[in-house]
C-alpha positions as CSV (number, residue, x, y, z in Angstrom):
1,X,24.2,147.9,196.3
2,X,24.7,150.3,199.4
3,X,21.8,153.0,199.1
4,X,22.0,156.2,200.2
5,X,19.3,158.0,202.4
6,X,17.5,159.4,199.8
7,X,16.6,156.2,198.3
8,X,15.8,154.6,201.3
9,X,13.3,157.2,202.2
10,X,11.7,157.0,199.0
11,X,11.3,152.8,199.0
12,X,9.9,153.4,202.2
13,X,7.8,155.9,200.8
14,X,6.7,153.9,198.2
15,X,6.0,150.9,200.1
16,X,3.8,153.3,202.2
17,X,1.8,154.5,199.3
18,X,1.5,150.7,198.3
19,X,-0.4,149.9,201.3
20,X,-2.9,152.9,200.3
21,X,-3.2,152.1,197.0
22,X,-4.0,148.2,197.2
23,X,-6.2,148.6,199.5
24,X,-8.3,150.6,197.2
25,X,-7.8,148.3,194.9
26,X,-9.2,145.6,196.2
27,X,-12.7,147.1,196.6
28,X,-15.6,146.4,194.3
29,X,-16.0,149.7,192.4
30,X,-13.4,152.6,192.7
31,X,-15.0,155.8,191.8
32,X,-13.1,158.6,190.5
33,X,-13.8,162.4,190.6
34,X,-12.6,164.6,187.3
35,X,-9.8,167.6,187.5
36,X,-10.6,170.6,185.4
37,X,-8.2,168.9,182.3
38,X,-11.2,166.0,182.2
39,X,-8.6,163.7,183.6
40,X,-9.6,161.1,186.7
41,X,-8.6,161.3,190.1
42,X,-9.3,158.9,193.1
43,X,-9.1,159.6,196.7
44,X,-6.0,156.2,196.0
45,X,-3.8,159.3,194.1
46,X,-4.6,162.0,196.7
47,X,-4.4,159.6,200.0
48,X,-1.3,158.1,198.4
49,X,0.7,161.5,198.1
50,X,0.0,162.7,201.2
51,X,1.9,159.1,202.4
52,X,4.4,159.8,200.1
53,X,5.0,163.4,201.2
54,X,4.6,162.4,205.2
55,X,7.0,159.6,204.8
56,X,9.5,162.4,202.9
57,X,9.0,165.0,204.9
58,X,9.9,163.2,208.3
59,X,13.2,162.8,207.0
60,X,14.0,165.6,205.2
61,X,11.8,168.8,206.5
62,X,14.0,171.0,204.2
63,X,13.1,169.6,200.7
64,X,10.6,170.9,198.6
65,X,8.1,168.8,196.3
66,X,6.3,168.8,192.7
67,X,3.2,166.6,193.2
68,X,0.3,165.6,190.4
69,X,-2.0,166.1,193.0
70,X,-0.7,168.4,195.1
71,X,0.9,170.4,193.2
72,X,4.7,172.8,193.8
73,X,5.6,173.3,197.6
74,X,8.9,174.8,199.0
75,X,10.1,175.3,194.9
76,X,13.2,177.3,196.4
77,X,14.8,173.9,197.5
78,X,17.8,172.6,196.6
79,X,16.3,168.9,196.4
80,X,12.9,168.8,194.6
81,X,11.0,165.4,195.0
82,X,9.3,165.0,192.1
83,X,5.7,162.5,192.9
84,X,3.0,160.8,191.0
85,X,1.5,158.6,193.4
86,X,-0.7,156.9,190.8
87,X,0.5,156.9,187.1
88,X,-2.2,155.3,185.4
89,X,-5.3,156.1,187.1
90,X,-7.5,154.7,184.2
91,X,-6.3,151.2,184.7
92,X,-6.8,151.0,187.7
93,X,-10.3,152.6,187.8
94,X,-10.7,149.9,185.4
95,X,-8.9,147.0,187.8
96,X,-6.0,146.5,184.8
97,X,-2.8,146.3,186.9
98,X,-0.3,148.3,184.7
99,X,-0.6,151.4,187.3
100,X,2.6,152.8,189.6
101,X,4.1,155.1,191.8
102,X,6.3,157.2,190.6
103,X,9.0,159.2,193.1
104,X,12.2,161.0,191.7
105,X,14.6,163.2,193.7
106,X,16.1,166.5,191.6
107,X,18.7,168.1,192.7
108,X,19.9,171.9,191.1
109,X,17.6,170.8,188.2
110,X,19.1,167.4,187.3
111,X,17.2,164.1,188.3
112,X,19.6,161.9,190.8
113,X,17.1,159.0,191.7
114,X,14.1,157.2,190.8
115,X,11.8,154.6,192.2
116,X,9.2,153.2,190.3
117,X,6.6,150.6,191.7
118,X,4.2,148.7,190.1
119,X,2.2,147.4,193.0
120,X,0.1,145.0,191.1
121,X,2.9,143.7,189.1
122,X,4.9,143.2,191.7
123,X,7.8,145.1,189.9
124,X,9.9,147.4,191.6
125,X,12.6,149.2,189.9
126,X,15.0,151.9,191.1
127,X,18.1,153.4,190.2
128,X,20.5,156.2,191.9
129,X,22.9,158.5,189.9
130,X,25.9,156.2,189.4
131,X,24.4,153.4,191.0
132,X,23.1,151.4,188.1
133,X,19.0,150.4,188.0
134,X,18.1,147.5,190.1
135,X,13.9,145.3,189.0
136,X,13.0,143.3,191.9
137,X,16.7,143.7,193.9
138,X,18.4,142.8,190.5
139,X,20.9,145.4,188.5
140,X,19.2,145.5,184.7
141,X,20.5,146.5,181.4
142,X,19.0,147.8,178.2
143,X,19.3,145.2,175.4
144,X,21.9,145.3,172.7
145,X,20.1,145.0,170.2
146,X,21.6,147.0,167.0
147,X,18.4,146.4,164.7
148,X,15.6,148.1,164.3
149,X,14.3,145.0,162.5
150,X,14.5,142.5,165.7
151,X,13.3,145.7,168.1
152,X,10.5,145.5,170.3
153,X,8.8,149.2,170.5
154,X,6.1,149.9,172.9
155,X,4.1,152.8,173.2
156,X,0.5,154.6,174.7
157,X,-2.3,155.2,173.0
158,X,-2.5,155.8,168.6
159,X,-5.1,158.4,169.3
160,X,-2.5,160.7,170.9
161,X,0.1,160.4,168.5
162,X,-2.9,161.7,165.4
163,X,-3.6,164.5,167.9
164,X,0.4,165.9,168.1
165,X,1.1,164.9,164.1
166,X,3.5,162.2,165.0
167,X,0.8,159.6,163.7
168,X,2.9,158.8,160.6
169,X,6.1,158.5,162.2
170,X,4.8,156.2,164.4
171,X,3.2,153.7,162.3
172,X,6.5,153.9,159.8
173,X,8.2,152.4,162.9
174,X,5.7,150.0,163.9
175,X,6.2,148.5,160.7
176,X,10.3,148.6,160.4
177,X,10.3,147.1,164.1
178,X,9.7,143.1,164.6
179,X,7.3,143.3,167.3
180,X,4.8,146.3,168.7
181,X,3.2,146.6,171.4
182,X,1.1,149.4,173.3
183,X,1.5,148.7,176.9
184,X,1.7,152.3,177.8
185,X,2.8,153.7,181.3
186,X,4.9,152.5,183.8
187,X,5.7,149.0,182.9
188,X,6.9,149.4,179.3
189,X,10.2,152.1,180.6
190,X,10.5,148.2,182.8
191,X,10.3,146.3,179.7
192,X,13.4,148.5,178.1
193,X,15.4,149.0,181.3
194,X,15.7,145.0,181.8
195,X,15.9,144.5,178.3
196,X,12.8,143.2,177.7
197,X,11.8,145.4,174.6
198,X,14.2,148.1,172.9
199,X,12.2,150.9,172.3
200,X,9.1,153.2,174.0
201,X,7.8,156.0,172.7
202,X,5.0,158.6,174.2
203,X,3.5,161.6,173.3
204,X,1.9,163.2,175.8
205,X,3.6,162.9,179.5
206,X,4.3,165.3,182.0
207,X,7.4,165.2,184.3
208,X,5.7,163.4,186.7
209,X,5.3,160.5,184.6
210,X,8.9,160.2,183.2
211,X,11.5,161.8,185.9
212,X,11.7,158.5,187.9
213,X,12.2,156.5,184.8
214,X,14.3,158.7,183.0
215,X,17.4,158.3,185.7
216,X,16.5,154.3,185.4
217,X,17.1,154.6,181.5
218,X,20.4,156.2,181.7
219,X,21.5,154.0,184.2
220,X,20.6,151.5,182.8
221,X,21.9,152.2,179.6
222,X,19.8,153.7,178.0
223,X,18.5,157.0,176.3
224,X,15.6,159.5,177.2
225,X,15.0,162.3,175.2
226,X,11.4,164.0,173.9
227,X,10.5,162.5,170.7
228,X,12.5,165.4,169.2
229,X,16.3,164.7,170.9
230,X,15.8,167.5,173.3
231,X,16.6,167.1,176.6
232,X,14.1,165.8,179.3
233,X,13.1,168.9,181.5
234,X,10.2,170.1,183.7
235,X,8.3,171.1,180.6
236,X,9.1,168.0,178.2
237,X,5.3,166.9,176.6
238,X,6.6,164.2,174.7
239,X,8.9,161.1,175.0
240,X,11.3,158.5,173.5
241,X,13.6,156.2,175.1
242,X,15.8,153.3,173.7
243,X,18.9,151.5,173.6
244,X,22.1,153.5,172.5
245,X,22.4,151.6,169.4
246,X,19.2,152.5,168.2
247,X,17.8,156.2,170.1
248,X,19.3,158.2,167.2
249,X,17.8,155.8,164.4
250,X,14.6,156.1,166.3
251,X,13.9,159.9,166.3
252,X,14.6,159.7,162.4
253,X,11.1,158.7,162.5
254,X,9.8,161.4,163.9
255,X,11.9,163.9,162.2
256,X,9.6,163.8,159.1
257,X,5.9,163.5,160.7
């Protein structure tokens, strides 16, 4: 596919934040410092942003950005980049490799691109408005799978879902689906893009985590919503993405929790 500018600068950003990030990685301990939510940071998340934001920045000194770390700058933009330099800071504080970067590009409030890199995975997906959603340099599709009974869903942690009374709802659709698993982050929005499971489900994300992913779902085929059917936005909490066959189906379960 041809790429445009925009996604150029962001692989490039990526790939810059990559370099950071492994090379953390590879040392013996990583320590992290806590926010004032409780949550961990490392000096991979901030080091990584300011990359990401350079890289940007050198290539288009107008835009603005909406950073986990660094929070809102130049808001007034038309183009908003929207950055989580390291989604899933717990793994990788814990050496598990299901950890990413997360870059998506908003223009006049709607998401046009995403690039989503799981360095220790070695699984790079991205996807532009119109473009289709490309894992590892190959276009992907969402499964059609019709069935919730022969669905794969995937999801983050139980605890969370008890804590927003969707706990019930959840484990009704556990049981209706043929397979479950709770992969969590980055790599299960992979999974259903390319077809690999059907469903995800999460709830508690900010848009951060999901903006990158979200144009890579509809491009792929897909769905996003919250786990209501509202429309992702800058203050969507919660999330659920599938197939078109089965994202209606899906919030059914939630409906009632």
């Amino acid at each position: 596919m041809s790429q445009s500018p925009f996604l150029k600068t962001a692989l490039k950003a990526a790939k810059a934040a990559e370099e950071v990030i492994m090379d953390y990685y590879s040392a013996d301990e990583i320590r992290p410092s806590f926010k004032p939510d409780s949550t961990p940071v490392t000096e991979a998340d901030r080091e990584a942003e300011r990359m990401i934001k350079e890289t940007i920045k050198n290539a288009f000194p107008e835009h603005g950005f909406l950073g986990e770390e660094s929070g809102s700058e130049n808001a007034g933009s038309e183009y908003i980049w929207i950055i989580d330099p390291l989604d899933g800071t717990e793994n990788f504080i814990r050496k598990i490799p299901v950890f990413s970067t997360q870059i998506a590009l908003m223009r006049k409030g709607e998401v046009i691109l995403g690039v989503s890199n799981g360095p220790a995975m070695k699984e790079l997906m991205f996807a532009e408005k119109g473009k289709g959603t490309f894992l590892d340099g190959n276009r992907i599709h969402v499964s059609s799978t019709k069935e919730i009974s022969k669905a794969m869903v995937c999801y983050s942690g139980l605890k969370f879902f008890g804590e927003k009374g969707l706990l019930n709802g959840m484990l009704r659709l556990i049981k209706d689906c043929y397979k479950d698993r709770g992969y969590g982050d980055f790599w299960m929005y992979h999974l259903l893009a390319s077809g690999r499971a059907e469903i995800t489900v999460e709830p508690y994300v900010k848009i951060w985590d999901i903006a990158a992913l979200k144009v890579a779902i509809d491009e792929a085929g897909g769905i996003m919503t919250d786990i209501h059917g509202r429309p992702i936005g800058m203050e969507t909490s919660t999330c659920l993405a599938a197939n078109r066959k089965l994202h209606g189906r899906v919030l059914e379960y939630f409906r009632t929790s």
